[in-house]
N, C-alpha and C positions, 0 to 999 in steps of 0.2 A: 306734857299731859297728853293723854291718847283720845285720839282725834278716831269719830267711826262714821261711817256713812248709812245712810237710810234706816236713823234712828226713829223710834216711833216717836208718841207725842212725851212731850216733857213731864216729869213728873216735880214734887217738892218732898221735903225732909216728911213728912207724914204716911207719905207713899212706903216707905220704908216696915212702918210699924208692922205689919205683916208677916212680911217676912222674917223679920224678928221674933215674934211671936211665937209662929212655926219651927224654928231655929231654937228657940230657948235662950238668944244668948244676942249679943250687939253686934251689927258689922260694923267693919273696919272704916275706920275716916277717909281713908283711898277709894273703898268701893264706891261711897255715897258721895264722893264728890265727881266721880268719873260718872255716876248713872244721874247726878243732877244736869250734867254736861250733856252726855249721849243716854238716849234711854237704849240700849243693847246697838245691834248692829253691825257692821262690816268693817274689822282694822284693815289699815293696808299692808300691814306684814300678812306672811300666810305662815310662817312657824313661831315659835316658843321656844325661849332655849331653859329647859329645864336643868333641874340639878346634875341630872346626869345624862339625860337625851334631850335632841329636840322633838318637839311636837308639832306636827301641821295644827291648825287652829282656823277655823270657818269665820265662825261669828258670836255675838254674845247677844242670851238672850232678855228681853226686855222687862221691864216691872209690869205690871199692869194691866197694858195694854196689849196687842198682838196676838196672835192665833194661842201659842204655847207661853203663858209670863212664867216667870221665877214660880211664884206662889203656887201655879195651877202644876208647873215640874217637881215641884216640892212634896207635893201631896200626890203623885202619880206615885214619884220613887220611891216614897217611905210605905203606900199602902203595899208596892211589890218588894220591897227589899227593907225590911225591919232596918237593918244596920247604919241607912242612909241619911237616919232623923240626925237633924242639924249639919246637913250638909246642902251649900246653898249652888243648886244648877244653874253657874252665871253664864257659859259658854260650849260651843261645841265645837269639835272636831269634823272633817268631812264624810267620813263613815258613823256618824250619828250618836258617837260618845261624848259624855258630857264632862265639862272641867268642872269640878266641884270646889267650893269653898268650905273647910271646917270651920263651926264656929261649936266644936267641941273642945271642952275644958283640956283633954289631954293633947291635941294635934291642931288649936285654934290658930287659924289664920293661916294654916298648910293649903297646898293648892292640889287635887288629884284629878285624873281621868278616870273616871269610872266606863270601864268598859262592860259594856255591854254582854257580846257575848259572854262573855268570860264572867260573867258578873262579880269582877271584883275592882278595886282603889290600886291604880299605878301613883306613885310621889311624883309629883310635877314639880315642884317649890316647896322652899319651907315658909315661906314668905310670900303674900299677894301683892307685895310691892316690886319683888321680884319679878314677880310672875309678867304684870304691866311695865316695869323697866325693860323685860327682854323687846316686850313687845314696842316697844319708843325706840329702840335700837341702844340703848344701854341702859 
């Protein structure tokens, strides 16, 4: 199970509804059991091993609580990037891009960077079990 440091305060399965809501659709059993554990915060790995590349990887951000939660990332990207609805901002890289979760019907449960400048979805994973396996070290 992925262990993160200087996670804010705890949330419970309610905390969730939210961002579901926002989303359109259910996370994954994985997500909600890692953010009932660490609410966002610091792995000790520092990359990803994606499908086809690795990714440096910072940190993951929090539900609720903290300066930028899920929900308030949620509702930034979708009022600037129409295309972004149901895609859930759990994490970032060190240049400021965020790992995205789809919980859309065609690509549900793929894992992307949305880069910034560029403003477009690189494939990370096809799977967010994947995504957190890299991250555990297998």
């Amino acid at each position: 199970m992925l262990d993160l440091e200087e996670s804010e305060s705890g949330i419970d399965m309610g905390d969730f509804s939210q961002i579901e809501y926002l989303a359109g659709a259910k996370l994954p059993p994985l997500f909600k059991k890692i953010y009932l554990k660490n609410n966002g915060g610091f792995p000790e790995a520092t990359e990803v091993e994606g499908d086809q590349y690795v990714f440096s990887i910072n940190g993951f951000n929090p539900i609720k609580f903290g300066n930028l939660p899920i929900e308030k990332l949620m509702q930034e990207y979708a009022s600037q990037e129409r295309s972004l609805e149901g895609y859930i901002p759990f994490a970032y890289d060190d240049g400021g891009n965020s790992f995205m979760l789809s919980l859309n019907k065609e690509d549900a449960g793929m894992v992307y960077l949305w880069l910034q400048d560029e403003k477009r979805l690189e494939k990370v994973c096809s799977r967010f079990d994947d995504f957190i396996s890299s991250l555990c070290g297998g």
